[in-house]
C-alpha positions in Angstrom: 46.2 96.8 141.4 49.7 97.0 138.7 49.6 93.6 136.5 52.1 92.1 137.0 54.9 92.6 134.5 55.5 88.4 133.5 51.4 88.6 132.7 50.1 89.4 129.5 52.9 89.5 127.4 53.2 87.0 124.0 55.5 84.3 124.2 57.3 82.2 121.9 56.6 78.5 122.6 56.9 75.4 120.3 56.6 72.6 123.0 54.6 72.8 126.1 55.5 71.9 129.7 53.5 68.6 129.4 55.8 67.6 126.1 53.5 68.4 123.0 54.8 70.1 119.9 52.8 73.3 119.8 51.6 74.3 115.9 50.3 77.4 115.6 50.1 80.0 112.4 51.3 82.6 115.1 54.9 80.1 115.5 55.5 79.0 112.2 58.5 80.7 111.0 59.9 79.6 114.2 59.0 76.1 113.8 60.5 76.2 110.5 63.9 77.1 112.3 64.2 73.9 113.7 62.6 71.5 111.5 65.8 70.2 110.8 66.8 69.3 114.1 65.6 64.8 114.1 65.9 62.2 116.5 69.7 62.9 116.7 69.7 66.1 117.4 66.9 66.3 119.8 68.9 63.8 121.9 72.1 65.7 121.5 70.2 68.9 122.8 68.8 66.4 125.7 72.1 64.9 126.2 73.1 68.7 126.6 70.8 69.6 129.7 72.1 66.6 131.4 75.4 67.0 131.7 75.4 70.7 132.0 72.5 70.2 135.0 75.4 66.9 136.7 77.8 69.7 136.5 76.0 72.2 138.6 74.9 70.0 141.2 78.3 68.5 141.6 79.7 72.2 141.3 77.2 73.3 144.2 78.1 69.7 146.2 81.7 70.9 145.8 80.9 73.9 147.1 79.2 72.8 150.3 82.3 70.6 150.9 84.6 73.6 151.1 86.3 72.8 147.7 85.0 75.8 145.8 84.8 79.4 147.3 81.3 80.1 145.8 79.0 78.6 143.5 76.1 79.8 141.0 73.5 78.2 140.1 72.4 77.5 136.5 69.7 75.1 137.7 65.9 75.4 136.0 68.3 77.5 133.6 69.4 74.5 130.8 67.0 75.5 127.7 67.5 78.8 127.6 71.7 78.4 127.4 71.8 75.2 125.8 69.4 76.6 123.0 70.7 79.7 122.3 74.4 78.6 122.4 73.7 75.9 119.7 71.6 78.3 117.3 75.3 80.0 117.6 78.0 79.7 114.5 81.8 79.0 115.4 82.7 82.7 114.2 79.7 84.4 116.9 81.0 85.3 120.2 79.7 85.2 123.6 80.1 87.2 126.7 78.8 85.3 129.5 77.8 87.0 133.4 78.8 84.5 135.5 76.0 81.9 135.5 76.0 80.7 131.7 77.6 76.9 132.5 74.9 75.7 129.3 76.3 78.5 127.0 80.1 77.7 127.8 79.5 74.0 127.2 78.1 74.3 123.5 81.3 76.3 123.2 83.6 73.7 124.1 84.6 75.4 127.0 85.8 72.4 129.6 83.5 72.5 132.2 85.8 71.9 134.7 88.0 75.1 133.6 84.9 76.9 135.1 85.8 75.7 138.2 88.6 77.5 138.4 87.2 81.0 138.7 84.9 79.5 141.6 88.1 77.8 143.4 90.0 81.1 143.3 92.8 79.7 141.6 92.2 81.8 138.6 90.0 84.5 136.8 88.5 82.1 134.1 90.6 79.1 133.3 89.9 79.2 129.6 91.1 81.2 126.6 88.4 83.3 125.3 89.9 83.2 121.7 89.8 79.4 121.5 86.1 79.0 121.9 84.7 82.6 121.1 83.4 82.8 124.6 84.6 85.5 127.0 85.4 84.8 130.5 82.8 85.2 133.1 82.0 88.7 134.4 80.9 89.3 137.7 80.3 92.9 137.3 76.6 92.7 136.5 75.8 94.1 133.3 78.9 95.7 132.7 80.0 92.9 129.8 76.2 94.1 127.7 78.7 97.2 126.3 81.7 95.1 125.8 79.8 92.8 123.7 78.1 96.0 122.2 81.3 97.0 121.3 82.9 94.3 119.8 79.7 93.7 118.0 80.2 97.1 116.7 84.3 96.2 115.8 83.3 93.1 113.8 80.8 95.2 111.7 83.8 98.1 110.8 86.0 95.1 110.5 83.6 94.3 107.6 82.6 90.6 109.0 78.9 91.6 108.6 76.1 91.6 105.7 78.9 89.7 103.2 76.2 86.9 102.4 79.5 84.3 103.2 78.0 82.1 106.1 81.5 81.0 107.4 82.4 84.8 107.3 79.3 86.9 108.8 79.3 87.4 112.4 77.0 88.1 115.3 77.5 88.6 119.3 75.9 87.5 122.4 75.7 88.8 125.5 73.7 87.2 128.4 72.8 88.7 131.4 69.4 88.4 134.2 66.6 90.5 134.6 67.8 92.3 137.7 70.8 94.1 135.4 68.0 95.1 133.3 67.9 97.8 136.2 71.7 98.5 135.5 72.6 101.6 133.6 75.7 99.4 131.5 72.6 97.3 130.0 71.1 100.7 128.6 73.6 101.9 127.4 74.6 99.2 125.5 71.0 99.0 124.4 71.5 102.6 123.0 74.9 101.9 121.4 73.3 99.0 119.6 70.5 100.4 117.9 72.0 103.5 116.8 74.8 101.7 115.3 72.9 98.8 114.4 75.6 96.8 116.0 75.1 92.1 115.5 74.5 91.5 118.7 71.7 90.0 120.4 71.0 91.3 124.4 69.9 87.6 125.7 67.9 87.9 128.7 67.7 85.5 130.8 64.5 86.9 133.0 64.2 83.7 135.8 62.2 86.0 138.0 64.2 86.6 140.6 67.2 89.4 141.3 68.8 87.4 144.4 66.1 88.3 146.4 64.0 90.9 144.1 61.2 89.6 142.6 60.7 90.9 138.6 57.6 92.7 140.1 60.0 95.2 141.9 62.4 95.5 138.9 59.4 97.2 135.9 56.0 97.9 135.7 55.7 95.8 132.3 57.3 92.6 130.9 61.0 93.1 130.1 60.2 92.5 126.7 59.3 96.0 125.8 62.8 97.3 127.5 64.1 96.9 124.1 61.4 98.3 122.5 62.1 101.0 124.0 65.5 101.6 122.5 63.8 100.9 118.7 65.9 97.1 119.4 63.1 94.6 118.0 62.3 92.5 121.0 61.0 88.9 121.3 59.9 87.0 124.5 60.6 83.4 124.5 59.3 80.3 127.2 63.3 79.9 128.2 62.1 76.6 129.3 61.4 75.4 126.0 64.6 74.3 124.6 63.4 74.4 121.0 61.4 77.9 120.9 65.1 79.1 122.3 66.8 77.6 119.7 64.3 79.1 117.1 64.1 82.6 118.4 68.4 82.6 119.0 69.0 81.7 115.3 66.6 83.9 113.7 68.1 87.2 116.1 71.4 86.0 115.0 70.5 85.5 111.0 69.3 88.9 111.1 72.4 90.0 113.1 74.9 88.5 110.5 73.0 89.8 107.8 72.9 93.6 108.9 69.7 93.7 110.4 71.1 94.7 113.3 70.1 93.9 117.3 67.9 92.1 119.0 66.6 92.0 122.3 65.7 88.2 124.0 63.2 87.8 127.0 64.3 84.1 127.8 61.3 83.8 130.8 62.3 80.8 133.1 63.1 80.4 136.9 65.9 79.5 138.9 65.6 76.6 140.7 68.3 77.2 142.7 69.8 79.8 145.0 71.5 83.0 143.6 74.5 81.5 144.8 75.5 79.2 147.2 75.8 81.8 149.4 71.7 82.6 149.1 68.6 81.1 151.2 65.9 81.5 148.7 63.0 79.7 151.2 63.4 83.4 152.7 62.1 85.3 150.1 59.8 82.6 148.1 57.6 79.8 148.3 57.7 76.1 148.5 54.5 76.4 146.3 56.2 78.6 143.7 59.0 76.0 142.9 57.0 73.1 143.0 55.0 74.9 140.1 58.2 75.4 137.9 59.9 72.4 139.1 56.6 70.7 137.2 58.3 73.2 134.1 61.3 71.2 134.3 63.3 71.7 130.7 64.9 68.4 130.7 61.5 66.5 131.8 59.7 68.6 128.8 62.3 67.4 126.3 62.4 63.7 127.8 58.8 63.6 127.5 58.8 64.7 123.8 61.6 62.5 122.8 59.1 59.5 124.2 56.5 60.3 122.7 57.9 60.8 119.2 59.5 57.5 119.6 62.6 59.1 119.7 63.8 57.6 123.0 66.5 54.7 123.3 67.3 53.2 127.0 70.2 52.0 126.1 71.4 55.1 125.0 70.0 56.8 128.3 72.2 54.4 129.8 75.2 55.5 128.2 74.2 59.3 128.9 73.8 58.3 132.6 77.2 56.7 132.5 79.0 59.4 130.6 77.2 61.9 133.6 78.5 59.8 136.0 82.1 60.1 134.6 81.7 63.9 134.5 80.7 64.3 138.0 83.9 61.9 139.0 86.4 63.8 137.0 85.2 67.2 138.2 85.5 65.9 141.7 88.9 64.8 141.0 90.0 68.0 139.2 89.0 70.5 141.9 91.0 68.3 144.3 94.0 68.9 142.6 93.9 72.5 142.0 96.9 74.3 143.6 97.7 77.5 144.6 99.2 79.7 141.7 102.2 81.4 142.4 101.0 84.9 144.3 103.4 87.0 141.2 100.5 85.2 138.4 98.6 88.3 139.9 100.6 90.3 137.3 100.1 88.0 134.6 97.7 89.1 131.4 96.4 92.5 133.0 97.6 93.4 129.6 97.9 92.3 126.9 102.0 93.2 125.9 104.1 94.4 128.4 103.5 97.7 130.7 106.0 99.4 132.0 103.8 100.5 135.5 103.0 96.6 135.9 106.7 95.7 135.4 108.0 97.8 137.9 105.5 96.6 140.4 106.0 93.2 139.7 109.9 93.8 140.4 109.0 95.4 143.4 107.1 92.3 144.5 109.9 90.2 143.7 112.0 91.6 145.3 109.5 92.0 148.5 109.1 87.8 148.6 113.1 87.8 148.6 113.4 89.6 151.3 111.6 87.1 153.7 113.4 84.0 152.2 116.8 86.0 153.2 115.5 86.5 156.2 114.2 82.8 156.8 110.6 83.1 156.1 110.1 82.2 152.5 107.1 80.1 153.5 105.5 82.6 155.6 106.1 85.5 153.1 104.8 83.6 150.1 101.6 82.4 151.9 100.6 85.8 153.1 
């Protein structure tokens, strides 16, 4: 009988699912990446998961209401995004899939803006230049070579290997183990090594491509996919919040400095569907969730804070609060979205003017006109 490919494989792990700091000789380096991080921070990072986790299950509450069209799930998924997003620098850029609600948060990104794409009212709601973070893409895999090639724009562009930390500049690109099996992701893996292009191919491996288990996706742990490509690879407990933090700002010091790519196995699990569209008791079991529900992130990083004395109720009341206010507001916020104007469809498909877009655009314009002369302006517009 094949191992299976999540056995076997070393992992990156500096506190364990029962809350206790793990010091090994084998982690060091990485424990010295976030020795800095105190009582403050560790609560920030906490503080993090929780809201990110109140926006999801609102989101997917939303969702079941009829607000939203679709929904997907970043449940289970909190570490891996909120760790790797604030190892990140305010020049780095990220290019999300579609499920990276942690990542767009440590970005500033509103989470409600999200929203929009899921409402249908609009194909991201944000503006990728303000935060560094691209819109979502629901292509999978396809955004691993447009973050391969902007990683490869902002090294000719000379924003690489210049020893100014404000200046030097790294990519990220997240995407799940089942576009591992996409041909985008190896390409991009090829373009990266050869040009030794700052950018770091963040895998998020939680087990399960909608209904594909990992098992049916390689024959060994996804780790060694960029091995394969000469992209030095790490594998990382993507529950740990900490060893993601680590492993995210050592790939992206090496990045900046012209050391080129890496490739991240962030190994979680989603807790939730693939989408609210998804029935995962279908294809997995009860017993199999109850196991990495015990692998909760948040629960991990609660339990450490405790027992490092690091824990203050009355500022878990003010974070229950604050998520409180969140989940109102988002409730409000999707309530209100309208309908944009059906000639927005023209807007931003690029960037200055084209003359093939104009002319369609006129067209339309004058298409709409043509049922408010006749009296069905309403009618027209809504179809």
């Amino acid at each position: 009988m094949n191992q299976h490919p999540d056995e076997g494989a070393p992992l990156v792990q500096l506190v364990t699912p029962e809350g206790v700091r793990v010091t090994t000789d084998e982690n060091a380096a990485y424990r010295e990446r976030v020795a800095h991080l105190d009582a403050a921070a560790l609560r920030d990072l906490y503080r993090d998961m929780v809201l990110v986790r109140r926006f999801d299950t609102e989101a997917t509450s939303l969702q079941r209401q009829g607000e939203l069209g679709l929904f997907a799930q970043s449940l289970g998924q909190e570490a891996a995004q909120i760790g790797s997003g604030r190892a990140m620098a305010p020049q780095d850029y990220a290019f999300p899939s579609y499920r990276e609600h942690g990542v767009a948060h440590t970005r500033g990104v509103d989470l409600a803006d999200v929203l929009r794409l899921f409402r249908g009212v609009d194909h991201g709601g944000w503006d990728p230049t303000a935060h560094n973070f691209h819109l979502y893409t629901l292509v999978i895999g396809s955004h691993t070579l447009h973050a391969t090639g902007y990683a490869m724009g902002v090294q000719r562009d000379g924003l690489v290997g210049t020893g100014d930390p404000e200046r030097d500049t790294a990519v990220v690109t997240y995407f799940g183990d089942g576009a591992t099996s996409q041909g985008d992701v190896s390409e991009a893996l090829v373009f990266a090594a050869v040009n030794n292009a700052p950018v770091v191919l963040f895998c998020q491996n939680n087990q399960w491509a909608i209904s594909e288990p990992t098992s049916k996706q390689t024959r060994v742990p996804l780790v060694r996919r960029g091995d394969g490509f000469g992209v030095p690879s790490v594998r990382v407990d993507g529950n740990d919040v900490l060893a993601c933090y680590a492993v995210t700002a050592e790939a992206l010091e090496r990045a900046r400095s012209g050391g080129g790519p890496t490739f991240v196995e962030a190994y979680t699990y989603r807790m939730g569907a693939h989408t609210t569209s998804d029935d995962p008791s279908r294809y997995r079991s009860a017993a199999q969730e109850d196991y990495w529900r015990q692998r909760d992130p948040i629960d991990r990083l609660a339990v450490l804070l405790r027992s490092e004395d690091a824990w203050d109720e009355s500022w878990a009341a003010d974070l229950q609060a604050e998520s409180d206010a969140l989940g109102e507001r988002l409730r409000e916020t999707v309530r209100g979205f309208t309908a944009p104007p059906s000639s927005s469809m023209f807007d931003h498909v690029y960037a200055s003017e084209h003359a093939t877009v104009a002319a369609e655009q006129a067209w339309f314009a004058e298409y709409e006109t043509s049922f408010a002369d006749a009296g069905g302006a309403a009618q027209g517009g809504a179809r």
